[in-house]
N, C-alpha and C positions, 0 to 999 in steps of 0.2 A: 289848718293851724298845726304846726310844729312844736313838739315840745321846750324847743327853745325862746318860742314866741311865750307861752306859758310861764315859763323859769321868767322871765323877765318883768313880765305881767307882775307875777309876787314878787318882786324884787322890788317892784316901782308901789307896791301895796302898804310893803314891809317899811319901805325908805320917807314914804307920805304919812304913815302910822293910820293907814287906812284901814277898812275893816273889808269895803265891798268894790270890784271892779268891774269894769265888763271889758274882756277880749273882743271885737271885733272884725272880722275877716272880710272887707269889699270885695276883696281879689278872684275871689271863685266865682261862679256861674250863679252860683244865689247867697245872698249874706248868710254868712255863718256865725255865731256869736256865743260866746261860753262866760257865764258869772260865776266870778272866784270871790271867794268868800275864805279871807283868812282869820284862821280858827286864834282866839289871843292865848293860847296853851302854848304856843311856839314862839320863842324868842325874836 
């Protein structure tokens, strides 16, 4: 996972007026998977 893959992720958080997401990665040799959790302090 790439930090643009990331920026995106909250982007699509931010735009849905989500709170919780999961990034996940099929593409590597074993799943890989990061939960964003945006904080509602930020615009």
């Amino acid at each position: 996972m790439e930090d643009v893959h990331l920026a995106q992720a909250l982007n699509y958080l931010k735009a849905y007026r989500l709170e919780v997401g999961l990034l996940i990665n099929f593409g590597s040799k074993s799943l890989t998977f990061k939960r964003l959790v945006l904080s509602k302090k930020n615009p």
